[in-house]
C-alpha positions as CSV (number, residue, x, y, z in Angstrom):
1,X,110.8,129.2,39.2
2,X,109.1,126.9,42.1
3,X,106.4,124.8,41.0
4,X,104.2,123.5,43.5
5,X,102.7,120.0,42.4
6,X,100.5,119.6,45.1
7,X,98.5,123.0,44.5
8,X,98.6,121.9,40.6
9,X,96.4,119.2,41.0
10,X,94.6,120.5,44.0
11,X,96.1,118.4,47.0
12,X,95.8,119.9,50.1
13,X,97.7,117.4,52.3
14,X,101.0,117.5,53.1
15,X,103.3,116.7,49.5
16,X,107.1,116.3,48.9
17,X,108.8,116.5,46.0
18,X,112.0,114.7,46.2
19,X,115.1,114.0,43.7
20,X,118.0,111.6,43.4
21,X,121.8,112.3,45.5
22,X,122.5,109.2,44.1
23,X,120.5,107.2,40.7
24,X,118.9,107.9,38.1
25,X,119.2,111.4,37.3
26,X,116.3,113.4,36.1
27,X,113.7,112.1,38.1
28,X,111.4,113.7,40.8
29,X,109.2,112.2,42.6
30,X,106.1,113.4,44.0
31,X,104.9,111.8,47.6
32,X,101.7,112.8,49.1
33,X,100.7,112.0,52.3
34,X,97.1,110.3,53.0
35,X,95.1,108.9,56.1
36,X,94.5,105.8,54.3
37,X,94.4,103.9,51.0
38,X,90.6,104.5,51.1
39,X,91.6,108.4,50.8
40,X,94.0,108.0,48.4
41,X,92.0,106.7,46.1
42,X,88.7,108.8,46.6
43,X,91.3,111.9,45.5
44,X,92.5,110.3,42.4
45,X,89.1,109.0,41.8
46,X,87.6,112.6,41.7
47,X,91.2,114.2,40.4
48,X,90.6,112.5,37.1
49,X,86.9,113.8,36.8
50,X,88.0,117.3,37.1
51,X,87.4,119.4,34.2
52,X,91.0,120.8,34.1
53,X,92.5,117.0,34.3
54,X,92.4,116.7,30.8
55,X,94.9,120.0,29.9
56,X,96.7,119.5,33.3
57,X,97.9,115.8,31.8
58,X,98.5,117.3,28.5
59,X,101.0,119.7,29.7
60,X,102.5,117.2,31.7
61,X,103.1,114.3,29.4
62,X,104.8,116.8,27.1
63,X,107.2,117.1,30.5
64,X,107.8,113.4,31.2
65,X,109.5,110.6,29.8
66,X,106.9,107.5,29.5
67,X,108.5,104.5,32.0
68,X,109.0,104.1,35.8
69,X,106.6,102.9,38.2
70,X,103.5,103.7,40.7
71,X,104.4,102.8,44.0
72,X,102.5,103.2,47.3
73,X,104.8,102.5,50.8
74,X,103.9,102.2,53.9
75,X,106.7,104.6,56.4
76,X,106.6,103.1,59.8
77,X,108.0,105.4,62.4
């Protein structure tokens, strides 16, 4: 079964789901690509207003393990 996180929560940019070679095993790790930080939060901003946010973090809290972190990096290519 594929589950595609980005079309979950409607992102339409470009999204990566990664996991560990080597670490902590278990963990994935979404990654979604914006213009700016501005954009970033704007998305989150109106993700959590959603109607279907509510039973969306539901589901996944029941899938996750609480810990870890938020992080935002900058790639320079």
């Amino acid at each position: 079964m594929v589950f595609d996180a980005g079309k979950a929560i409607g992102f339409r940019g470009t999204a990566r789901v990664s996991i560990p070679s080597f670490g902590p095993q278990g963990q994935v790790c979404w990654e979604g690509e914006f213009s700016d930080l501005a954009e970033c939060q704007k998305f989150w901003n109106d993700w959590w207003k959603l109607p279907t946010t509510p039973a969306h973090m539901k589901k996944w809290n029941e899938l996750v393990e609480s810990g870890g972190t938020s992080e935002i990096w900058v790639l320079r290519t």
